[in-house]
C-alpha positions as CSV (number, residue, x, y, z in Angstrom):
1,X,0.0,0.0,0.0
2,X,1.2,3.3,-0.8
3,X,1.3,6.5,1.2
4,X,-1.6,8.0,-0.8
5,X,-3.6,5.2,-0.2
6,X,-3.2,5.4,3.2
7,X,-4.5,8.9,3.4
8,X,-7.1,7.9,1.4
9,X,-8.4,5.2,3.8
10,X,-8.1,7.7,6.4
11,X,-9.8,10.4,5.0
12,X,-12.6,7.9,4.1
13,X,-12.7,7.2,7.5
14,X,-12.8,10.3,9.4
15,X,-15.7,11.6,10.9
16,X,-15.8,14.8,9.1
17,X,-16.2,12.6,5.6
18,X,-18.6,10.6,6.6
19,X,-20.7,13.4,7.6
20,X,-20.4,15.5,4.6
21,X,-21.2,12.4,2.4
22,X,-24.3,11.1,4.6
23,X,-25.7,14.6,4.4
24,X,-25.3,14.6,1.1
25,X,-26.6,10.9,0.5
26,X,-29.2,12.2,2.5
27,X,-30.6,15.1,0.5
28,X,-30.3,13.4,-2.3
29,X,-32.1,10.7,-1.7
30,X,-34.9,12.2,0.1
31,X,-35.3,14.5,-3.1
32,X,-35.8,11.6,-5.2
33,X,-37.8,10.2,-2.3
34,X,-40.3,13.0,-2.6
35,X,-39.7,13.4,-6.2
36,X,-41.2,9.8,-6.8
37,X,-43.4,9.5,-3.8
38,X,-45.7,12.3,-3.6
39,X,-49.1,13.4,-5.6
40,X,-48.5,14.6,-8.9
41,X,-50.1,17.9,-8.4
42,X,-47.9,18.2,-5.1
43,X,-45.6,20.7,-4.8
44,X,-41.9,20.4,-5.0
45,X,-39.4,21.1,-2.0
46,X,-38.2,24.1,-3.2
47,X,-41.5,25.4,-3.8
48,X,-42.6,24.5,-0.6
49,X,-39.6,25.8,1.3
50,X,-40.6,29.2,-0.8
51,X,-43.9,29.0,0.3
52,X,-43.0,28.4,4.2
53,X,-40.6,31.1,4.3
54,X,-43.1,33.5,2.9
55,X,-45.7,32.3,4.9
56,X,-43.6,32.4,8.2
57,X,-42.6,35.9,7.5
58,X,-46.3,37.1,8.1
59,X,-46.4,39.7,5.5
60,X,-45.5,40.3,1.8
61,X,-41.4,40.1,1.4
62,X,-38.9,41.5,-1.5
63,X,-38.0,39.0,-3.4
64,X,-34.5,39.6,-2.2
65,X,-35.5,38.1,1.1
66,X,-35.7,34.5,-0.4
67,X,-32.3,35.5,-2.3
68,X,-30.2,34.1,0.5
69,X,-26.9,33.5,-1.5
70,X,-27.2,30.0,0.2
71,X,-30.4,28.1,-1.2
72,X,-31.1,30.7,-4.0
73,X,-29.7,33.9,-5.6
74,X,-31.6,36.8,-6.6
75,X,-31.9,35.6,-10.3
76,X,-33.0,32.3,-9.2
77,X,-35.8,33.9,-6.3
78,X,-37.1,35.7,-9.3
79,X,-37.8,33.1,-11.5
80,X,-39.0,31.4,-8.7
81,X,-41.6,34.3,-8.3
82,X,-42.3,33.7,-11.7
83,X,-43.8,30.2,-11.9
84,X,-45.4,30.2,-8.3
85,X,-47.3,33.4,-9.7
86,X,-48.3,31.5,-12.7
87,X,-49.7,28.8,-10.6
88,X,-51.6,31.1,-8.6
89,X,-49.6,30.4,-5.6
90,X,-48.4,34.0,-4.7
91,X,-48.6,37.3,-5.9
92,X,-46.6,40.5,-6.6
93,X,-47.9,43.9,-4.8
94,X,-46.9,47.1,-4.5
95,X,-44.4,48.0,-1.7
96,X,-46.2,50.8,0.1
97,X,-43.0,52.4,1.5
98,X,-41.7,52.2,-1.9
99,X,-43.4,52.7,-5.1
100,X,-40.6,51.6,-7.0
101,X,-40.4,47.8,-5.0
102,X,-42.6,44.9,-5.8
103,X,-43.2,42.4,-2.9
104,X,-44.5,39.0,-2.5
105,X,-47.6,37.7,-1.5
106,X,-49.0,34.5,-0.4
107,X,-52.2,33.6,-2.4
108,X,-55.3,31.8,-0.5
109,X,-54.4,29.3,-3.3
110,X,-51.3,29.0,-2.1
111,X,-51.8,28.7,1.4
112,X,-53.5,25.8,0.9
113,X,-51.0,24.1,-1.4
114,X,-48.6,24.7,1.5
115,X,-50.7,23.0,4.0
116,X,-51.6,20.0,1.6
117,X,-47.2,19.9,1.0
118,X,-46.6,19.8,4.4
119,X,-49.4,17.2,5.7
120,X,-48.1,15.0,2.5
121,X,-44.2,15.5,3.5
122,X,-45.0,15.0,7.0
123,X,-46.9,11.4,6.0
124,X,-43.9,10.6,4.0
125,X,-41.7,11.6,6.9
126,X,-44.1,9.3,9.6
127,X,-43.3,6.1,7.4
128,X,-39.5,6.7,6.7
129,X,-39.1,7.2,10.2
130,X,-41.5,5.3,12.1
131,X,-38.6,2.4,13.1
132,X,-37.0,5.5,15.3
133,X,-37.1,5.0,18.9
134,X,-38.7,8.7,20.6
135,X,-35.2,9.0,21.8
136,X,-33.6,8.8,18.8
137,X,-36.1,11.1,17.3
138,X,-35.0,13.6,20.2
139,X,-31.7,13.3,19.4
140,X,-31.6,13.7,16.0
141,X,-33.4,16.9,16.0
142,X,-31.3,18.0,19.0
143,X,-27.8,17.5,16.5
144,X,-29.6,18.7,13.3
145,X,-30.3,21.8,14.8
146,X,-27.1,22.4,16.8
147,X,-25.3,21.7,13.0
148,X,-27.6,24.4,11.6
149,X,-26.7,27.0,14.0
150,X,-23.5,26.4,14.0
151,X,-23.5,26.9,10.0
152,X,-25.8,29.8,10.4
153,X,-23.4,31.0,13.1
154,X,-20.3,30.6,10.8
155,X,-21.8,32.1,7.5
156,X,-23.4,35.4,10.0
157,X,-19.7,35.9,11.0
158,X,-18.1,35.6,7.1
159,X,-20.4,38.3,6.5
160,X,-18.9,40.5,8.6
């Protein structure tokens, strides 16, 4: 075996590889888990993740508010826009502080497809997970939410 090989293996190994690949494996495959499981007329994750964000905002929202730089750019929150206000799921209002800005609305229409997205991903989610013990459920959402702050954490202080 060769030195390189030997890094290899223990690269492979480490704890910080394995994580970034079973995240990864992980989105990916619930993606195509959703993709091939849900309703036809169901709405995508990103769609819905649009949708919840606008929702849990409470109020109409630039489009520059779902252009996080991490999920989405500007370009990509516009287009975005663009198809969910085809389907009737949101539309574009005036900004009454600012003639010249547009903001985002949440349709009735869309509220609904939300609600129907979430009670379907939360089925899905029941069935996947339903061999989890309440503990490990616990735990699991107590590590997945410590990871996420500390990436929220880390990208707040590279903005800086």
């Amino acid at each position: 075996m060769n030195e390189f090989s030997a890094q290899d293996q223990a690269w492979e190994a480490s704890f910080e590889q394995r994580f970034f690949v079973l995240l990864t494996r992980i989105y990916r495959l619930l993606h195509y888990h959703a993709d091939h499981n849900m309703p036809a007329h169901a709405l995508s994750p990103p769609r819905l993740w649009f949708l919840k964000r606008l929702h849990d905002a409470g109020a109409p929202q630039p489009i520059s508010h779902f252009a996080d730089g991490v999920l989405s750019n500007r370009s990509n929150a516009t287009q975005m826009v663009d198809r969910l206000q085809s389907e009737g799921l949101v539309s574009r209002v005036r900004n009454p502080d600012d003639r010249r800005s547009v903001l985002v609305e949440l349709t009735k229409s869309g509220a609904q497809r939300l609600q129907e997205g979430h009670e379907c991903l939360e089925q899905m989610a029941k069935e996947l997970l339903e061999p989890l013990t309440p503990a490990e459920r616990d735990n699991t959402i107590d590590v997945l939410e410590k990871i996420l702050a500390l990436l929220e954490d880390q990208l707040t202080q590279a903005e800086v």
